[in-house]
N, C-alpha and C positions, 0 to 999 in steps of 0.2 A: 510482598505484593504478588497477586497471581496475573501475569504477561499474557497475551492470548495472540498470538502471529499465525495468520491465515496467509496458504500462497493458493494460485491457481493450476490447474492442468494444464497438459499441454493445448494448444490452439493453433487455428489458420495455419496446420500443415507444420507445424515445427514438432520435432521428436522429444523436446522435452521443453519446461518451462523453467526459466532461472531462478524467479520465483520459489516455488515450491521445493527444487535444488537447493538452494539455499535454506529454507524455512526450515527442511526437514531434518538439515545439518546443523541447527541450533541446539545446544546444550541443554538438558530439561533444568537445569536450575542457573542462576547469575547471582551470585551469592546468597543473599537469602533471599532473594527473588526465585518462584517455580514459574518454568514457561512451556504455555501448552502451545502443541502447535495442530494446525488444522489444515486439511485440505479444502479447497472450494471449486466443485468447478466452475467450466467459463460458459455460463447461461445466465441468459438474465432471470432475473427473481428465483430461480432456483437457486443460484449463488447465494441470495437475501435468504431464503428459506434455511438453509446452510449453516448462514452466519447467523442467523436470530437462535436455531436451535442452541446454538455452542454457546452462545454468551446466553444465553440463557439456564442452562446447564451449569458454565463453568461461572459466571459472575467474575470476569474480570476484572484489574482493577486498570489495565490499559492493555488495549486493543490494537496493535499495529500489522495493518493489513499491507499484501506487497504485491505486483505487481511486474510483468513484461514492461519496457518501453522500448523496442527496437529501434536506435539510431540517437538514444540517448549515451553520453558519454560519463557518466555520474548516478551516483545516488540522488533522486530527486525526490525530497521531502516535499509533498502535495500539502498545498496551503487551504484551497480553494474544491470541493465539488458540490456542483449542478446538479439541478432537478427537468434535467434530462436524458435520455437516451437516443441515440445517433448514429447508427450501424452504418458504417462502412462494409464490412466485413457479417460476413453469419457467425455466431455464437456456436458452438459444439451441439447444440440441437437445430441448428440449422435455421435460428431466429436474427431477423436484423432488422429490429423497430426505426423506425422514422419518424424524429422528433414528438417523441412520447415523454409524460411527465413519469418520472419512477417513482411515484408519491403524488396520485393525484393531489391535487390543493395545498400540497406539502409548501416549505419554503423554495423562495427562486434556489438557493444556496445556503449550505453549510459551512463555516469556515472552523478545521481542527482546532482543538484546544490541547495539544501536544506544543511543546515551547522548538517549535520547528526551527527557528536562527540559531538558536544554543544547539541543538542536534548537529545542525550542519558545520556551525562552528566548530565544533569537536572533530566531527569526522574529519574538515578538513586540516585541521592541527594534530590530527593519527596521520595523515598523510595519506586518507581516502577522498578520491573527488566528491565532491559533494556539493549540492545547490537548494536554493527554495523555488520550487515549479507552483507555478499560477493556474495551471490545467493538467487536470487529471485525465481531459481526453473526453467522450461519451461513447466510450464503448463500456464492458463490463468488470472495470476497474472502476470510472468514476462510479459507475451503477454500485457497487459495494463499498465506494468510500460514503456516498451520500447518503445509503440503507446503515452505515457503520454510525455517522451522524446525526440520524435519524433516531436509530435504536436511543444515543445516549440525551435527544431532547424532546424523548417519549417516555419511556421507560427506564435509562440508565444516568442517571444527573449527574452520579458522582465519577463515570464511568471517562476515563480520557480514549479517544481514540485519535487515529490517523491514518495515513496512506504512507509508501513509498515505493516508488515506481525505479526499477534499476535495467541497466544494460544488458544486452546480449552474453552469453557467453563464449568463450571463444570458437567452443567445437561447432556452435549456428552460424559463426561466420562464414565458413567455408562452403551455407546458400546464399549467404548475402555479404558478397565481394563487397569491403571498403565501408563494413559497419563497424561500428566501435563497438568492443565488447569489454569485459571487467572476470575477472578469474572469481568462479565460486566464495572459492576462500577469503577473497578481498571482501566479498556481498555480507558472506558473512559476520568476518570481522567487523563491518560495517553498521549491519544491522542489531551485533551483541554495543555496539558504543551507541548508537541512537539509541534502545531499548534502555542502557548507563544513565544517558542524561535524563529520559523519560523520568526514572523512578526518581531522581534525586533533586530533579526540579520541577517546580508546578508555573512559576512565571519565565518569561520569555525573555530574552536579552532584545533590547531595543537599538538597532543596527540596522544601516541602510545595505537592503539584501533584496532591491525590486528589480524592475525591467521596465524598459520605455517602450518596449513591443512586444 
């Protein structure tokens, strides 16, 4: 199988992104799996422009796109993205939409077809934190998971993708006193066992893995 792991640049004033630290520390092959990795930046639809060129070039056969979450304490495999965009914050070009559709007429939502409970299960029986997240956010992480989901129920059918969104690292803690952070090498590790279960399984383990808020 060919893996396709896209991180972002850095953003909102932080010197590096974990993401992309991580992504760009992935192995080019997981046994006979080749993984390609991609840069994105953090703009809206130029990100999508981005991501559509690479898969479209490289024809993945799963797609696992990654993600900042500062004050997340875990690997959070994203369940859920919105056909929305929602800027808090300005994007690296200095864009910050206000509840705009990222897909006119597109659907309300995409829900991954990566077996996300199995994922986490694993990770957390390697003894990496790990959880299933119900919001990917609408800044330009959801923006790229739901253009990621989009791709595969336009033009990529047989194509699995998903998201995961991970912690700070430790050396960004020291702007933000009392955040949880996660050492590279754990991300990584983390993200070669998600990437594990990915190839090897296509259906999901059925486990109560929700939240009541």
């Amino acid at each position: 199988m060919r893996i396709l792991v896209t991180g972002f640049d850095p953003f909102g004033g932080e010197p590096v992104n974990p993401a992309l630290e991580a992504v760009m520390r992935l192995p080019a092959t997981l046994g006979a799996h080749t993984i390609e990795r991609k840069q994105l930046p953090t703009m809206f639809h130029r990100a999508l422009d981005a991501l559509g060129d690479a898969v479209r070039t490289l024809r993945p056969d799963i797609l696992l796109c990654v993600g900042q979450a500062g004050g997340r304490t875990e690997l959070s495999i994203e369940r859920v993205a919105i056909n929305v965009d929602d800027a808090r914050i300005a994007d690296n070009a200095g864009a910050s939409p206000v509840d705009q559709p990222i897909v006119p007429g597109g659907p309300a939502a995409y829900f991954t077809n990566l077996p996300l409970k199995a994922m986490v299960r694993a990770l957390v029986e390697t003894g990496i934190p790990a959880k299933v997240s119900n919001t990917a956010g609408t800044f330009v992480c959801n923006h790229v998971f739901y253009g990621a989901m989009h791709l595969v129920a336009t033009e990529f059918p047989a194509m699995r993708a998903g998201f995961v969104h991970i912690p700070f690292l430790p050396e960004q803690v020291a702007r933000h006193p009392g955040q949880p952070s996660m050492a590279v090498e754990t991300v990584v590790a983390g993200l070669l066992k998600a990437i594990e279960v990915a190839t090897t399984r296509t259906e999901d383990i059925a486990v109560a893995d929700g939240a009541t808020h």
